[in-house]
LOLO-767902 format. One record per residue (C-alpha): residue number from 1; residue in three letters; y, x, z negated. Coordinates in steps of 0.5 Angstrom, whole numbers, plus 2048, in hexadecimal, padded with zeros to 3 digits. Layout:
<sites>
SITE  num  residuo    y    x    z
SITE  NUM      ALA    Y    X    Z
...
</sites>
This chain:
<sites>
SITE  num  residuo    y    x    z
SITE    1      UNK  805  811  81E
SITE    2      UNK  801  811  818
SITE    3      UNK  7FB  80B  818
SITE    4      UNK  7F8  80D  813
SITE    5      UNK  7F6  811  80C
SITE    6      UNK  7EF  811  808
SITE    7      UNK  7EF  813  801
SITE    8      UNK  7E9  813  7FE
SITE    9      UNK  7E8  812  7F5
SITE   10      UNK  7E3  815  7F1
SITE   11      UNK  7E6  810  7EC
SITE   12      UNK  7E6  809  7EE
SITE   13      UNK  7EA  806  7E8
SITE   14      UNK  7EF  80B  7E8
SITE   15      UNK  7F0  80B  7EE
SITE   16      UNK  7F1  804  7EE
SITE   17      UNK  7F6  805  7E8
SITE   18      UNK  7FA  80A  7ED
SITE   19      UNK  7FA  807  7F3
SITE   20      UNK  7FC  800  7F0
SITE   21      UNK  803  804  7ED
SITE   22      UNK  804  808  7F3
SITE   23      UNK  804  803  7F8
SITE   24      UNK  808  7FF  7F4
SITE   25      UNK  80C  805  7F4
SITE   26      UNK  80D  806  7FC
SITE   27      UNK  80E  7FF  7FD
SITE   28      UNK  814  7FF  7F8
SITE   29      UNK  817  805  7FA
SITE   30      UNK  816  803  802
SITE   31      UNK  81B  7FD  800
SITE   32      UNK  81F  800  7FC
SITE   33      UNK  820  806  802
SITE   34      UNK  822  800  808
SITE   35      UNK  81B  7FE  809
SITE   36      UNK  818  7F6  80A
SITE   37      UNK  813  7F2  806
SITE   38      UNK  80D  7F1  80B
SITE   39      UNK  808  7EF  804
SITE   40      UNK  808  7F1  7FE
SITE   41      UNK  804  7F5  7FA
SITE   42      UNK  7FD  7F2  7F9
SITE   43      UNK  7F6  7F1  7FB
SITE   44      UNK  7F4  7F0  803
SITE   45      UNK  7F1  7EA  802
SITE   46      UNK  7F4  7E6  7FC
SITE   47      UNK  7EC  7E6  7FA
SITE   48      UNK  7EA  7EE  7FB
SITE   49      UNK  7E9  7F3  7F6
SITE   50      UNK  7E8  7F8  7FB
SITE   51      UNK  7F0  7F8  7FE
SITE   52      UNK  7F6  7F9  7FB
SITE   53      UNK  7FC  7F9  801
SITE   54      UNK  803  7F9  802
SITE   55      UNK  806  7F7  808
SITE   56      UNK  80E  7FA  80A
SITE   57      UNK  813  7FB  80F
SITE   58      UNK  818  802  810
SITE   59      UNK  81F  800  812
SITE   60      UNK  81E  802  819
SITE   61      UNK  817  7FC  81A
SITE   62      UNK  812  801  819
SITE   63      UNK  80C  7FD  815
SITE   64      UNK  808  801  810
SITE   65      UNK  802  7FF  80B
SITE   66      UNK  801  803  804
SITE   67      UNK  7F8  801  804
SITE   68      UNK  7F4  803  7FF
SITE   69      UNK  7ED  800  7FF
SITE   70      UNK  7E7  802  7FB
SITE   71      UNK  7E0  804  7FE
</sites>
């Protein structure tokens, strides 16, 4: 069980340009692969600048959670 990955950014703003498409990516392909919709790509909370997530379930029920967040 992976719990979690920290990647850090030297380039905040080009990281927020990748991360955004990645994550949007995974979520997608997760779905187009078997997987659930458990949250849409999106800040965490609505509110935050700091927080990008997505939110997916494998087809066997396994939760995943696809994070960036800046700091």
């Amino acid at each position: 069980m992976i719990s979690y990955v920290t990647i850090g950014a030297l380039d905040a703003a080009a990281s927020v340009a990748f991360y955004d498409a990645v994550l949007g990516a995974a979520h997608a392909a997760a779905l187009a692969f078997g997987g659930s919709d458990e949250g849409a790509p999106g800040p965490r909370p609505p509110e935050s600048t700091t927080n990008y997530v997505a939110y997916m379930r494998d087809p066997t029920g396994n939760k995943l959670a696809v994070m960036w967040a800046e700091g």
